[in-house]
C-alpha positions as CSV (number, residue, x, y, z in Angstrom):
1,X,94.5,126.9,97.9
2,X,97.5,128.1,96.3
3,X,98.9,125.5,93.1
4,X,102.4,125.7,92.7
5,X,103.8,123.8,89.4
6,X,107.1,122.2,89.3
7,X,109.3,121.7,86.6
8,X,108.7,118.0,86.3
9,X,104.6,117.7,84.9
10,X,101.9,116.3,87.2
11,X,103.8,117.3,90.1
12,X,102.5,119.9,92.6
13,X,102.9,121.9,95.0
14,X,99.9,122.6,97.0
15,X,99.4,125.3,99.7
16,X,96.5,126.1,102.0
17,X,94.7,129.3,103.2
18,X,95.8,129.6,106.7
19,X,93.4,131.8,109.4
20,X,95.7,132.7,111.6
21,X,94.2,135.4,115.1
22,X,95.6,135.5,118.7
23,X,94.1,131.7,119.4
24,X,96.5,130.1,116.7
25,X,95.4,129.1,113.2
26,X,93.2,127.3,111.3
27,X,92.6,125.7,107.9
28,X,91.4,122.7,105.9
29,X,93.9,120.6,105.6
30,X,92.1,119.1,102.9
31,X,88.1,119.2,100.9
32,X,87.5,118.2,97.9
33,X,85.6,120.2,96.2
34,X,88.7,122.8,96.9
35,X,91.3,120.1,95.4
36,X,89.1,119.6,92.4
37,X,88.8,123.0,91.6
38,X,92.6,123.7,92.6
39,X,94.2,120.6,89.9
40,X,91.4,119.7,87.6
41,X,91.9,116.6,89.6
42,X,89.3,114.1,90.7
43,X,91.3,111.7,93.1
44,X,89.4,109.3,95.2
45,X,91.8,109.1,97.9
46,X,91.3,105.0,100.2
47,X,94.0,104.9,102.0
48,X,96.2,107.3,105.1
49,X,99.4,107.0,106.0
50,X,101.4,108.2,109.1
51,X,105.2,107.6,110.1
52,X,106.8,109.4,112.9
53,X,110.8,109.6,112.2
54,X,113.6,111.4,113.9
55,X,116.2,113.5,112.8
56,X,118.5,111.7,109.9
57,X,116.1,109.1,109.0
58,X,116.1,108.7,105.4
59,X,113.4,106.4,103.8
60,X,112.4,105.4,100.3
61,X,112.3,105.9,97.3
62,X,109.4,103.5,97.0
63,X,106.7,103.5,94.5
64,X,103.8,100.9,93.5
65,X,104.0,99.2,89.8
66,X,100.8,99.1,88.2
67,X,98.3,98.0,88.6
68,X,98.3,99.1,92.1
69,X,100.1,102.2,91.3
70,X,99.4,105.0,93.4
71,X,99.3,108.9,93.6
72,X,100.0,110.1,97.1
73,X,99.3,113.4,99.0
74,X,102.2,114.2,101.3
75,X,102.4,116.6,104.3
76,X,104.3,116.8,107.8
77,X,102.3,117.2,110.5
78,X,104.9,117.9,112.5
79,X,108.9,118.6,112.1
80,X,110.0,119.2,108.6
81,X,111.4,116.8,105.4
82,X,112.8,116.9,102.5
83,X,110.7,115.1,100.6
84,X,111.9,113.7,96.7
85,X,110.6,112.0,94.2
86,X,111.8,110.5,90.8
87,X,110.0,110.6,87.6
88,X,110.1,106.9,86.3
89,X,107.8,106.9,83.4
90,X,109.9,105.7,80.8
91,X,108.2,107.6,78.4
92,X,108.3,111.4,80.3
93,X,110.7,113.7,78.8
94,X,111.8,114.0,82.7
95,X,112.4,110.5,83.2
96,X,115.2,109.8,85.8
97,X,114.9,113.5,87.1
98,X,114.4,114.2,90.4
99,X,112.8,117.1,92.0
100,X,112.7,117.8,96.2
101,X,110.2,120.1,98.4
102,X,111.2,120.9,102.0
103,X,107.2,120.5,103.8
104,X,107.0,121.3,107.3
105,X,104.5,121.5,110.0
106,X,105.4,125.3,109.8
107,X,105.1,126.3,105.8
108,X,101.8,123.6,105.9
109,X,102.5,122.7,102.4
110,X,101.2,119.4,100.6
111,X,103.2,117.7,97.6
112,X,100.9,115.4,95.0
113,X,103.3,113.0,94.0
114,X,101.2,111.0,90.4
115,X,101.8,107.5,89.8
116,X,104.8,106.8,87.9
117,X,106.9,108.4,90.6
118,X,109.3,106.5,93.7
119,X,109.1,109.0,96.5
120,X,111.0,109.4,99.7
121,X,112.2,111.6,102.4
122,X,114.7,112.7,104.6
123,X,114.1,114.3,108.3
124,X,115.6,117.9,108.7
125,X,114.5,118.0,112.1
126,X,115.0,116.1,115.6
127,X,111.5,114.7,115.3
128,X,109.1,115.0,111.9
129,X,105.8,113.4,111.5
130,X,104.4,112.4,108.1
131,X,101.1,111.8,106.9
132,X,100.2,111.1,102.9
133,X,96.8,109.9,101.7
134,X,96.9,107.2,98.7
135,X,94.5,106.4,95.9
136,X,95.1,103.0,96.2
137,X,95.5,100.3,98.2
138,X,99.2,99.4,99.4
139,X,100.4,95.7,97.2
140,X,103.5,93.5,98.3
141,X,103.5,92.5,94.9
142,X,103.3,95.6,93.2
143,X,105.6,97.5,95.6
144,X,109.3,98.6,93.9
145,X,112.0,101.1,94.7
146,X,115.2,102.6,93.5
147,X,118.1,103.2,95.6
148,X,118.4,106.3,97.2
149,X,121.9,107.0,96.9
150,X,122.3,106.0,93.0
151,X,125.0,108.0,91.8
152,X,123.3,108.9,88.5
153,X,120.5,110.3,90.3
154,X,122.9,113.1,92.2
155,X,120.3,112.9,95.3
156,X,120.7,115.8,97.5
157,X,118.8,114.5,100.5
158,X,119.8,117.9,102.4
159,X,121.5,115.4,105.0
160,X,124.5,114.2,105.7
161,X,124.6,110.6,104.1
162,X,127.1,109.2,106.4
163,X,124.6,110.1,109.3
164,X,121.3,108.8,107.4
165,X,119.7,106.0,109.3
166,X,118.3,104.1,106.6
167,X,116.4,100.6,106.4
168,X,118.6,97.9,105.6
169,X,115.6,97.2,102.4
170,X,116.2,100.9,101.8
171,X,120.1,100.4,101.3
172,X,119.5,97.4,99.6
173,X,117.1,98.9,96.5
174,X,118.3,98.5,92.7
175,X,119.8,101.8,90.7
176,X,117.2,103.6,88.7
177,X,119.0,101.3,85.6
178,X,118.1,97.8,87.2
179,X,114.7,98.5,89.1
180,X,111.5,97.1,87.9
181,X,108.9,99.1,86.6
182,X,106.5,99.0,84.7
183,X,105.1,102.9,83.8
């Protein structure tokens, strides 16, 4: 597995070793040991996620507050995002910065998104499917999000926003400034 760093810390990029011969490809899509070794991480992952989106469909940026804060593993199984998250530890030197990966079903890439970061995505294609494990359980109470089209942020969702089909929760998330969070 190939670790690609970003230029917000904690956040990474991961790629896999792909076997690819005349019958298709093959590779582990994840294996712990491998991850371990990869990030010095030791994540006990509990929870999958999938969503199945088409093209234009913009959702997030949600996060968890403490204390069910989560880290998340994101890929596309199929289709292709742009998937963006936004430091929001009030203490990082990055806070309020935002940083975007394009993962695809085609470049099989994998983005660890820490706690302390609202994530979402936009979908670059007609269909995308999305999967993303979680170390911890999802909590209504806990759950938060900033809007995604907060002018300070300067968002570019690699979509045209006046075609985003967006959740009417989405559109109605605080700015950065007025959410609550507690990292």
């Amino acid at each position: 597995m190939n670790v690609i760093h970003t230029p917000i810390e904690g956040l990474l990029i991961l790629e896999p070793h792909v076997f690819m011969d005349d019958r298709g490809y093959f590779f582990e899509s994840y294996n712990h040991s491998t991850f371990v070794k990869a990030t010095g991480l030791d994540i006990r992952w509990v929870q999958d996620n999938q969503a199945r989106s088409t093209k234009n469909v913009l959702r997030g940026l949600h996060f968890q507050n403490e204390p069910h804060a989560q880290t998340k593993l994101v890929r596309a199984l199929e289709g292709a995002i742009w998937d963006v998250v936004i430091d929001i530890r009030k203490e990082s030197k990055t806070y309020g910065s935002w940083f975007g990966v394009e993962l695809s079903a085609e470049n099989k890439r994998q983005f660890l998104v820490p706690k302390g970061f609202a994530h979402g995505y936009s979908v670059l294609t007609q269909t995308a499917e999305v999967f993303y494990k979680c170390d911890d359980f999802y909590s209504k109470e806990d759950e938060g999000g900033v809007n995604f089209a907060d002018p300070v942020l300067e968002i570019d969702w690699k979509i045209d926003l006046q075609e985003a089909i967006v959740s009417e929760k989405d559109i109605l998330q605080p700015l950065l400034k007025d959410a609550r969070i507690n990292f």
